[in-house]
N, C-alpha and C positions, 0 to 999 in steps of 0.2 A: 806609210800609214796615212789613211785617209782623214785628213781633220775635219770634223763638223762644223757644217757655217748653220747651225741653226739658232733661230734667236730665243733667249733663255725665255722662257716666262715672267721674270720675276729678277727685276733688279735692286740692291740692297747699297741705300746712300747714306753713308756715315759718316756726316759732317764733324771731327774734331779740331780740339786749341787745349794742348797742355794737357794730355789724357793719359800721361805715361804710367801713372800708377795703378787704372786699371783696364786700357785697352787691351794689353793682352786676351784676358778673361773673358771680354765682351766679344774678341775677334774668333776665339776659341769656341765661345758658345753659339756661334755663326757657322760652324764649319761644318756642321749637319745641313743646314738651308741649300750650301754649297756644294755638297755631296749628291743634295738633290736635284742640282741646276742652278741653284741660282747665283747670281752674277753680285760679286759684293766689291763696291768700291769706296775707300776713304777718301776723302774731302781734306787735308790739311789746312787752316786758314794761320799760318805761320807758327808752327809751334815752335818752342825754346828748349823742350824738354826731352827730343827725342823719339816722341813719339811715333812718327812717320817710319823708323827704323824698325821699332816694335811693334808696329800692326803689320809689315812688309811682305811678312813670310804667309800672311793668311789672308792675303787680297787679291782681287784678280787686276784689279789696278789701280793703282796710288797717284792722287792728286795732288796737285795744289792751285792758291784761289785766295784772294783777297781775303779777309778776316769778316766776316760777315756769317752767319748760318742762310739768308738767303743768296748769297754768291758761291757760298758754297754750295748747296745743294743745288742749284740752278746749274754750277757747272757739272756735277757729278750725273743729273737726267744728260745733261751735253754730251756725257763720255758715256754715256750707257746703251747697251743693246735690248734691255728686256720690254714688253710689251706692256707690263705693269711697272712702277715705281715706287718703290716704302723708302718713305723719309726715316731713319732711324738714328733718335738724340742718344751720344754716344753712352749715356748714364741708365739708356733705357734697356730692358732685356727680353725679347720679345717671347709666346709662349710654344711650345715645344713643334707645335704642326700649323704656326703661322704661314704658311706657304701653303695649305692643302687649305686653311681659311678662308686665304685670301682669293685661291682659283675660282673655291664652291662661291662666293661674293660675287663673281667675277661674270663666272658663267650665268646665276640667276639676273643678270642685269646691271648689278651697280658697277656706277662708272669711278666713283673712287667712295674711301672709307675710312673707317678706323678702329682700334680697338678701345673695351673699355682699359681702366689702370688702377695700377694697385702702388702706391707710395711703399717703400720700404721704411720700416720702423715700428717701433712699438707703443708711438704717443699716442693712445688713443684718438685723439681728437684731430688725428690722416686719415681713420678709417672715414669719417664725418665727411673732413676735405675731399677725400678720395669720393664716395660715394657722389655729393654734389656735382664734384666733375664730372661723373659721366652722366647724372640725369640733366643737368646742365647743356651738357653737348647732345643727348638722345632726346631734346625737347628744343633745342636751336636750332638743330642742324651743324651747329660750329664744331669744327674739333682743333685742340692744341697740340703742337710738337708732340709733346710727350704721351699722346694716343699713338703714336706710330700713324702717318696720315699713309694711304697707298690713293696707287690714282692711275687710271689708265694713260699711257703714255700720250694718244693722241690727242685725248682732254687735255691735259697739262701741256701739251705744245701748242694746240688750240687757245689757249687762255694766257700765252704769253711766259709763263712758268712762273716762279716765286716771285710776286713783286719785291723789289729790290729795295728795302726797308729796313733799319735797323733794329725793327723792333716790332710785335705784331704781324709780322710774316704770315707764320700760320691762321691766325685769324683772316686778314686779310685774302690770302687764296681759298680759305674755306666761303669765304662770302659771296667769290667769285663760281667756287663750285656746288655751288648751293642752290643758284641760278638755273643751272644744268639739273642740279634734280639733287635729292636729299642724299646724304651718306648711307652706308652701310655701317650701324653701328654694332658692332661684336661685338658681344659679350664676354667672350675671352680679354684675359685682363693680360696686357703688359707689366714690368714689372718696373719703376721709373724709383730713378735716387731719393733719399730725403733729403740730401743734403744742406740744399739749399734754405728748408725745412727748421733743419736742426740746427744751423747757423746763426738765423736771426730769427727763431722763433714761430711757431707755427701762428698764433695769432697776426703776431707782426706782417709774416710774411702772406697771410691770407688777405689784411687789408689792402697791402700794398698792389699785388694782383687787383683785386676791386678797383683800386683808385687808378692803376695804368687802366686799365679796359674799360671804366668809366671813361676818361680823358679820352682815350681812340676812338670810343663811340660817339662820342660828343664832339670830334673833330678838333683834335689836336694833332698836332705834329709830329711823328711817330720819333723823331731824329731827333726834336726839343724832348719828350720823354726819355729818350733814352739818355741824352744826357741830362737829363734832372733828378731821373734815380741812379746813374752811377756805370750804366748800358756801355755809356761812350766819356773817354774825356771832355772835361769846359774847354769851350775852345777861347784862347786868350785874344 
């Protein structure tokens, strides 16, 4: 049997930590993208829970990588063949012909993008969040993890790949590929957790956004934030 060495289109980086209760479902609703070529690999950054055993059977290959979302995805473009990259937060779900999006993106010029997003839940005042987000990013040029960011492979090698931050990652390479030329912002919506949301409260948690992305824009410390809101342990 002759195996094909061509390289996929379209590579799928899914950075997880402790995702056992619902990786499955997020690796299962990936198995379409994969049918169609494209190349999907997990990122472990130490899980405890098993996880790695339970996404196994529906990866084309399984990683592991320091505890970080930029070390991990940064290793995950490392182990990839495809010519495009999507970062994909394991809580997020992308929408049904996100691949046939992201070629048409591709082919008219942009050199990376993102989608808009839809919060999952019923508090009214996500639709609000949700909406801001993306006129927020389709008016900066910025876009967060949880747009799904994709980016041509050569740019993103070109620029070094994920600076290595605990926090602010994505802002940070958006800033870098912004330089390079504006996003492709699609209007197709991703479909990202509340959870985080409905945890500590949508007000709460919308400030606290504010005041981190304040403080990185104003030039703080992306490592002192992350440990001042809870990112990273105090170190003694």
């Amino acid at each position: 049997m002759q195996i094909s060495t061509k390289r996929p289109f379209l590579s799928l980086i899914l950075p997880v930590l402790n995702e056992a209760a619902t990786i499955r479902a997020q690796v299962a609703v990936l198995q379409e993208l994969r049918g169609r070529g494209a190349e999907l690999l997990l990122v472990d950054g130490g899980s405890s829970d098993g996880t790695p055993d339970l996404a196994r059977p529906g990866v084309d290959r399984l990683l592991e990588s320091p505890r970080g979302r930029a070390s991990q995805m940064n290793a995950g473009a490392n182990a990839s063949q495809g010519e495009v990259l999507l970062f994909l937060h394991a809580d997020t779900t992308l929408p049904p012909a996100a691949d046939g999006l992201i070629r048409a993106a591709i082919a008219g010029g942009a050199a990376w993008g993102r989608f808009d997003v839809r919060i999952d839940g019923r508090q009214p005042l996500l639709r609000v969040v949700e909406s801001m987000m993306n006129w927020r990013s389709r008016l900066s040029g910025i876009a967060t993890g949880d747009q799904a960011i994709f980016v041509r492979r050569e740019v993103f090698e070109r620029l070094g790949g994920y600076p290595e931050l605990p926090l602010m990652e994505d802002i940070a390479l958006s800033k870098r590929l912004k330089r390079i030329c504006r996003p492709a912002c699609l209007r197709e919506r991703v479909l990202t957790s509340g959870r985080r949301w409905q945890k500590h409260g949508v007000l709460r948690t919308i400030l606290l956004m504010w005041r981190l992305r304040a403080s990185y824009f104003l030039g703080a410390d992306p490592q002192q934030l992350a440990i001042r809101y809870g990112y990273l342990p105090r170190q003694r």
